[in-house]
N, C-alpha and C positions, 0 to 999 in steps of 0.2 A: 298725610299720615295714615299708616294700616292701624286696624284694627288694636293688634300685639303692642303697638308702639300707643297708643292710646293709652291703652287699659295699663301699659305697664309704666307709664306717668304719673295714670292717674293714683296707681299700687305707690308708685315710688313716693311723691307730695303725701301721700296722706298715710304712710308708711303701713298699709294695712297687709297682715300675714299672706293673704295668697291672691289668688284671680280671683275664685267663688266670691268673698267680699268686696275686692275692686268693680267687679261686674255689676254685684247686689246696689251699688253707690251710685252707680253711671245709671242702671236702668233707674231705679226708684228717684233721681234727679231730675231727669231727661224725660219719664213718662208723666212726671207730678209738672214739669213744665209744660211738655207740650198739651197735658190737661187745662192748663190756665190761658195757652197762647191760644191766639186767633190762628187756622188750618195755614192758611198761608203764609205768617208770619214763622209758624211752627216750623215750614217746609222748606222756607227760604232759610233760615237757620242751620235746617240741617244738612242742607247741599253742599258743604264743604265739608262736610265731617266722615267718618268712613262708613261702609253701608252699614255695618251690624248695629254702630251708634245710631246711625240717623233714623232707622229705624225706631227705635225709643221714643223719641218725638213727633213720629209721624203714624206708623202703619199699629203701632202697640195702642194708642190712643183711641177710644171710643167717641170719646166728646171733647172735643175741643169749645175753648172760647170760654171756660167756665169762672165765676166770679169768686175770687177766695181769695184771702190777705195773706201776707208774709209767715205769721203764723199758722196758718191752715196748711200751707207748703209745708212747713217744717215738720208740722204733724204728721202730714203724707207719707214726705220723702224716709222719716223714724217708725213709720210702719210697715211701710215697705222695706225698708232697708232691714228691720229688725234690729234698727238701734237706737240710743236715746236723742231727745232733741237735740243738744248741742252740739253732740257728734252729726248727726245729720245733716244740720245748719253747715258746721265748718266745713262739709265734706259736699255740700252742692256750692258755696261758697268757690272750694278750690277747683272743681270740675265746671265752672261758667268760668274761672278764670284761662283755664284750661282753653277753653273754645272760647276765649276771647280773642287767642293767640295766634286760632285756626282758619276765623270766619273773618269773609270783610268786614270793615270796619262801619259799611251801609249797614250789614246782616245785623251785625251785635248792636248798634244805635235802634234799629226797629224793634231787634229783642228788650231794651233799656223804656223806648216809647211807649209800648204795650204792657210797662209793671210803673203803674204811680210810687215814685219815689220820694215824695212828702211824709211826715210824720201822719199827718190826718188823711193820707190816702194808704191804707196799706202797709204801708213802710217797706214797701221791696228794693227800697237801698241797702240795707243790709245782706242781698244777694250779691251785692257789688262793692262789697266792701273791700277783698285780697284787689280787686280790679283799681279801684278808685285810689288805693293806697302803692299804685305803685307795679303789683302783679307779684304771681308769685317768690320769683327770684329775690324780688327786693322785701318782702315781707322776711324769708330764709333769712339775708342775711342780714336783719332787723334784730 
């Protein structure tokens, strides 16, 4: 998948006005992930994805490996984004679903490994939530 075909998915699922905001979503998703993944796990993620995204997760990142919960993400991702949390939430929610669809099935399990999905860990199940339930197609027509 290019670049165009990407961003205008990720525009279309989360029916946001133009590019400038599709982009604002993918990066502030993407760069608040690969601030939490461990460098390798980050890069191996992103090897399927196209350069401009994978970038995000790799070369845009200062410190990988960093320790922060489900919430702290969402904080991120709504600061960066410049929008509120639940918009935030739903909108890295649909862009991991998004690249669930892209990455092997190895990639996305290591990305799963490295976010504790228990209530008393974190709770970064709720990042896997449109995934868990199905993807996005079958949430749409839910």
């Amino acid at each position: 998948m290019k670049f165009d075909e990407f961003t205008g998915e990720v525009q279309h699922r989360l029916e946001l006005p133009g590019t400038g905001e599709t982009v604002r979503a993918i990066r502030a998703t993407l760069l608040t992930l690969g601030q939490r993944l461990p460098e390798g796990n980050a890069e191996d993620l992103a090897a399927s994805l196209p350069m401009e995204i994978k970038w995000y997760l790799t070369g845009a990142v200062h410190e990988h490996g960093q320790r922060f919960d489900w919430q702290e993400f969402v904080s991120r991702v709504s600061e960066i984004e410049e929008t509120d949390p639940a918009d935030a939430a739903y909108h890295a929610r649909v862009i991991v679903d998004l690249i669930h669809t892209l990455v092997p099935e190895s990639d996305f399990q290591q990305l799963r490994d490295s976010l504790p999905e228990s209530e008393d860990d974190e709770n970064w199940r709720n990042l896997f939530e449109i995934v868990d339930n199905g993807g996005w197609s079958e949430t749409e027509e839910a």
